[in-house]
C-alpha positions as a printed Julia matrix, in Angstrom:
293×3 Matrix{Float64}:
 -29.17   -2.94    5.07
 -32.11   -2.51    2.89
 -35.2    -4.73    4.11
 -37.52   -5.82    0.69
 -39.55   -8.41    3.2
 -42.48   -6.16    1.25
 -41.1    -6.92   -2.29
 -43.77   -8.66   -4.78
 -42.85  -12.49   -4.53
 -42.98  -13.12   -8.6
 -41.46  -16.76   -9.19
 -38.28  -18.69   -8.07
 -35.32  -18.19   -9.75
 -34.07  -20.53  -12.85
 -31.91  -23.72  -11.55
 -29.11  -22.77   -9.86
 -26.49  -24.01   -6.81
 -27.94  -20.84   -4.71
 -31.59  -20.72   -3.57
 -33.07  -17.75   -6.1
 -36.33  -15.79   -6.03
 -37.59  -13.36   -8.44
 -39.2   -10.09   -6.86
 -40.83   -6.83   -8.02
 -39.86   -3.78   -6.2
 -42.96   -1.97   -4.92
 -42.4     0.88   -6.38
 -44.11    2.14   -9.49
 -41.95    2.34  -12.71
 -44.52    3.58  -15.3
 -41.96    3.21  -18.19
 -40.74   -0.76  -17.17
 -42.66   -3.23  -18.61
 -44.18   -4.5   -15.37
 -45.21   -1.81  -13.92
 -42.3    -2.62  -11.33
 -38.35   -3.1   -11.49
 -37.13   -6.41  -11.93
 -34.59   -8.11   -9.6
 -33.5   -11.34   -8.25
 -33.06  -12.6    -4.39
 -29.7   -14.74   -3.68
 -29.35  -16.5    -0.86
 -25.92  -18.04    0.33
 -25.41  -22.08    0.78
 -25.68  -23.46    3.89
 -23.7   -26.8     4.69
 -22.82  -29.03    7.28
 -19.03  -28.35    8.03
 -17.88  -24.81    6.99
 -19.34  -20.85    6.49
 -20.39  -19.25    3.22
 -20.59  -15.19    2.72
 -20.86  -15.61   -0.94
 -24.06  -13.3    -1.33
 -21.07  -10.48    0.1
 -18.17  -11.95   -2.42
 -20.82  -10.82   -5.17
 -21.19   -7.55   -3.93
 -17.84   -6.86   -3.84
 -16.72   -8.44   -7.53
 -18.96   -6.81   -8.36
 -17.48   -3.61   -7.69
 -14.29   -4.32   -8.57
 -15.96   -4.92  -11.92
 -17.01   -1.68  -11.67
 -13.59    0.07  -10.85
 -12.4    -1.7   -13.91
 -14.66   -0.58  -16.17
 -16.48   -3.62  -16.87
 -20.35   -3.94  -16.83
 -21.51   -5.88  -14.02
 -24.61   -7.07  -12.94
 -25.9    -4.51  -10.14
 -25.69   -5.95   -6.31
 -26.57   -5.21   -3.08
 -26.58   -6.78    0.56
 -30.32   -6.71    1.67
 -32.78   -8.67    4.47
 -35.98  -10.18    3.44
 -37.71  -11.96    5.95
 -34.75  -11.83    8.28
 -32.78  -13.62    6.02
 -29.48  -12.15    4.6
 -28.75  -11.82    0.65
 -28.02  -10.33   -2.65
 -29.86   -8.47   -4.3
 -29.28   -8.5    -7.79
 -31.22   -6.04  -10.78
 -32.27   -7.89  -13.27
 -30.98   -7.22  -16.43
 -32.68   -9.89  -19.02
 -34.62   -7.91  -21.82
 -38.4    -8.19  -20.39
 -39.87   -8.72  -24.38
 -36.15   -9.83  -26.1
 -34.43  -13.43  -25.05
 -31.72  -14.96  -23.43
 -29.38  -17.73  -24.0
 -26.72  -18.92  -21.7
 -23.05  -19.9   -23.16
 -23.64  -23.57  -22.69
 -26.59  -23.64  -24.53
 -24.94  -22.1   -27.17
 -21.62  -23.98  -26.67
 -23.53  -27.42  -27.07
 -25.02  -26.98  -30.79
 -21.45  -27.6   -31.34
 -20.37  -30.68  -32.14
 -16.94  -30.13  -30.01
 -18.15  -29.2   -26.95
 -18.34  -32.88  -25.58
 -16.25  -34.29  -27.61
 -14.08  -36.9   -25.64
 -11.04  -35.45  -27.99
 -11.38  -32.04  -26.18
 -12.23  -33.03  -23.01
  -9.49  -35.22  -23.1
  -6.97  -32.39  -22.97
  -5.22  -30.41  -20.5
  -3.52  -27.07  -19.63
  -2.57  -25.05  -22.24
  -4.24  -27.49  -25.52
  -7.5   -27.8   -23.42
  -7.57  -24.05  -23.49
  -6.77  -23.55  -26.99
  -9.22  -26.01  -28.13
 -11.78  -24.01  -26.29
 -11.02  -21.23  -28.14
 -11.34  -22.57  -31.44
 -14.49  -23.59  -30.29
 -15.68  -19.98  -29.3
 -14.51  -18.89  -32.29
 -16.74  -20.78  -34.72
 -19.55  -18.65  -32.85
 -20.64  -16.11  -35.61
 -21.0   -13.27  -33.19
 -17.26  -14.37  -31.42
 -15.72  -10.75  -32.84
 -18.82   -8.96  -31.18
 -18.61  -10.39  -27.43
 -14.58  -11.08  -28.07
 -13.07   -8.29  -25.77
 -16.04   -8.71  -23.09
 -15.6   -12.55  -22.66
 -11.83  -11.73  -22.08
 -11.53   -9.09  -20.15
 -14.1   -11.41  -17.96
 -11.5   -14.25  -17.61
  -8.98  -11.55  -16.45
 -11.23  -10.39  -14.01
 -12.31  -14.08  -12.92
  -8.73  -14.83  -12.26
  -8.06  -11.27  -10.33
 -11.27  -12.45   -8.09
 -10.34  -16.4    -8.16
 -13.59  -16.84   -9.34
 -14.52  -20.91   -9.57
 -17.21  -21.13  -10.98
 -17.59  -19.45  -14.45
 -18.96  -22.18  -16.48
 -20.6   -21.41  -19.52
 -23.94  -21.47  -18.11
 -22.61  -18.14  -16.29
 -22.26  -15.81  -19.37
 -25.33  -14.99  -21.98
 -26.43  -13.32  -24.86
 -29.26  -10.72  -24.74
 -31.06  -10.68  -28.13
 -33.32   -7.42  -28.4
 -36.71   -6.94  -29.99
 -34.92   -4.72  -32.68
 -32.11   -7.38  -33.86
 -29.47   -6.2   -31.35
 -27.24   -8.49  -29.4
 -25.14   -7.91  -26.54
 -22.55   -9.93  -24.26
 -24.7    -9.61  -21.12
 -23.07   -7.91  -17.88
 -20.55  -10.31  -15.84
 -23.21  -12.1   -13.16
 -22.55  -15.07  -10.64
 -19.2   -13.86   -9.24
 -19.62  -15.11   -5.6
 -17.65  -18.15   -5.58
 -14.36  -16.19   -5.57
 -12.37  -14.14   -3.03
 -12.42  -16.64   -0.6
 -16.06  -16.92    0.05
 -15.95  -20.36    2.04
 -13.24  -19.05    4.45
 -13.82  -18.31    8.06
 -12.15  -16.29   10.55
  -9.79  -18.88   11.27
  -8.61  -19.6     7.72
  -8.17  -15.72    7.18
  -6.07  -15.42   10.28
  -3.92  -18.07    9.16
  -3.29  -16.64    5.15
  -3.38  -13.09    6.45
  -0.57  -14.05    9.13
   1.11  -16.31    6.55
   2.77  -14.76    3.39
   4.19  -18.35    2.01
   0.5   -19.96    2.41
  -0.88  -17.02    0.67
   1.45  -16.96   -2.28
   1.02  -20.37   -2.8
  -3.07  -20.92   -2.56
  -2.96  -17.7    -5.44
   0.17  -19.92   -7.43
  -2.43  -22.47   -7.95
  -5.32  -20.74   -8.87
  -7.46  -22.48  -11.12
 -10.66  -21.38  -13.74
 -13.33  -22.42  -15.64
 -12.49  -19.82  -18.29
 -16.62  -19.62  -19.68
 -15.3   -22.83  -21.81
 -16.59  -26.08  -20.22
 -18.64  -26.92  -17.05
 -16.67  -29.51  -15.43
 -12.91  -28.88  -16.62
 -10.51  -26.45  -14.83
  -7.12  -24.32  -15.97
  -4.44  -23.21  -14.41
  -4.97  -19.1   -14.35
  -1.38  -18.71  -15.49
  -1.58  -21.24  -18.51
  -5.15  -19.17  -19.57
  -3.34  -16.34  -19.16
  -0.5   -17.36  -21.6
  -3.04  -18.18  -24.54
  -5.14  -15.32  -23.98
  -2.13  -12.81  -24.35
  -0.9   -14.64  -27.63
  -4.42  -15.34  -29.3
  -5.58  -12.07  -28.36
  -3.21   -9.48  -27.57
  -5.65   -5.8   -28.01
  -8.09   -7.1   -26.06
  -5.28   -8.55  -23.15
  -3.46   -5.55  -23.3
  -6.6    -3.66  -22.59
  -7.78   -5.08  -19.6
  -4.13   -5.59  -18.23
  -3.89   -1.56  -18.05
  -6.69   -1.54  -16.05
  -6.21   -3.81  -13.75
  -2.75   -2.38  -13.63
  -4.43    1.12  -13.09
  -6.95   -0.61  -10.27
  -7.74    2.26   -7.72
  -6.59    0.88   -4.51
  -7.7     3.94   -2.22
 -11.42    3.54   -3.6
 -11.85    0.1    -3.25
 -10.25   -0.32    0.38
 -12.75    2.75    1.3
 -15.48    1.05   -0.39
 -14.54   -2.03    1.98
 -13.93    0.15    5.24
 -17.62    1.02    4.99
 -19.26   -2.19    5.31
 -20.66   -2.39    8.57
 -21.31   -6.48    7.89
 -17.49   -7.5     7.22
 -15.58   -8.37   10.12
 -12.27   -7.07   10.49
 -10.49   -9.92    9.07
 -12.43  -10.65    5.94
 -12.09   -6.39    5.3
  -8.07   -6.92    5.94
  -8.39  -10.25    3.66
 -10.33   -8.84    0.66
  -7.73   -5.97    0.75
  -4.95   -8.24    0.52
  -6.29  -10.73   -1.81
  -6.98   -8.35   -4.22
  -3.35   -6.58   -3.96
  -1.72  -10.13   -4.1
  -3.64  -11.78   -7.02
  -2.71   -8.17   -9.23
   0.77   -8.45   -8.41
   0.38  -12.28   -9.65
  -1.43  -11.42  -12.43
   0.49   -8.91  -13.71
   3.62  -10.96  -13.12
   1.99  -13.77  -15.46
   1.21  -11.21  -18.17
   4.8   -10.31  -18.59
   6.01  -13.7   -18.62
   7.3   -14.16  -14.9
């Protein structure tokens, strides 16, 4: 693993469940902005009962992102300071601006309205929806926000609020859906060595933990779906874009992901066999779902 103990300490990250700092790689980048490239630090949680390798669940969404065709924030496992984390590049125009989905979502007047949040499964979903598509840029970011959701519920992602997507607003007028970021509360990032035993030892307990996956969906920060009811709306609200992602995630390349997992020297056996399997399971699932089953 990388060390950056050297990196240029440049300012602690913006509020977030993770500890976050912002660093400058040494190096000298005469055509960046800085002077240096851009990244952020992420450190996993610590707590009192229970282990978290959720700085290594972002490294690998992230490249199952990748092998989907998706643009994902860049990752990597480093040490700074003897202290494990992920390393992400920074991808926030230096001179254009940001703005996260719920701060977009809340100049609307539905977003917490009791009516909506009142709601559940399938009409909860469908509200949110209509919501997004009042946005005036919704056809521009469309297919990226779904394909996202499909990806989410490949991963089991639990925590894509919409304070975890953005829009990056250029100094020429462009916008863009920014790259999918904060993917490491998924794949089972809380389990340890004992848990995996038991669902990789345990085809009914398995099954069932992926039967009742549940997602944010991007829509609201304190509600969660059932992945097969978001799955139902997206594929009959927005069929191109469904259909898209579906073939790739049907077309996932198995033999370069599980060598892509062989190779980390930091995964024990178990959570290499795990991520394997999870990943296998939750497609079959998903694609199950799609057709109706």
């Amino acid at each position: 693993m990388k060390d950056v103990s050297d990196w240029i300490f440049s300012g602690y990250g913006v509020d977030s469940t993770l500890e976050k700092h912002d660093l400058l790689s040494p190096e000298n980048f005469p055509n960046e902005p800085e002077g240096h490239r851009r990244y952020i630090i992420k450190y996993p949680r610590t707590f009192k009962v229970g282990v978290s390798w959720e700085d290594i669940t972002e490294l690998v969404a992230s490249q199952i992102g990748k092998l989907l065709g998706l643009k994902m924030m860049d990752v990597e496992i480093v040490i700074r300071n003897g202290r494990r984390g992920a390393l992400l590049k920074n991808f926030v125009p230096y001179r254009g601006q940001f703005l996260e989905g719920g701060s977009i979502l809340s100049d609307l007047d539905e977003y917490e309205s009791f009516e909506i949040l009142s709601l559940e499964s399938e009409e909860l979903i469908i509200a949110g929806f209509e919501m997004m598509e009042k946005l005036s840029f919704w056809n521009e970011m469309k297919k990226e926000y779904i394909a996202m959701n499909y990806f989410d519920i490949l991963i089991g992602n639990q925590d894509r609020h919409p304070f975890n997507w953005m829009m990056l607003y250029y100094e020429d007028g462009e916008k863009k859906f920014s790259p999918i970021y904060d993917n490491g509360a998924s794949l089972g990032f809380r389990f340890d060595e004992e848990k995996l035993k038991v669902y990789l030892s345990g085809e009914t307990q398995l099954r069932k933990y992926i039967r009742q996956t549940k997602v944010k969906a991007g829509l609201f920060e304190k509600k969660k779906v059932k992945a097969q009811d978001l799955i139902k709306v997206m594929k009959n609200r927005y069929i191109q874009e469904s259909d898209e992602i579906i073939f790739k995630i049907d077309k996932f390349d198995f033999h370069k992901y599980e060598n892509y997992i062989n190779k980390k020297p930091y995964l024990s056996e178990n959570q290499k066999e795990w991520l394997k399997l999870i990943i296998s399971q939750r497609r079959e699932y998903v694609l199950e779902w799609y057709k109706g089953e």
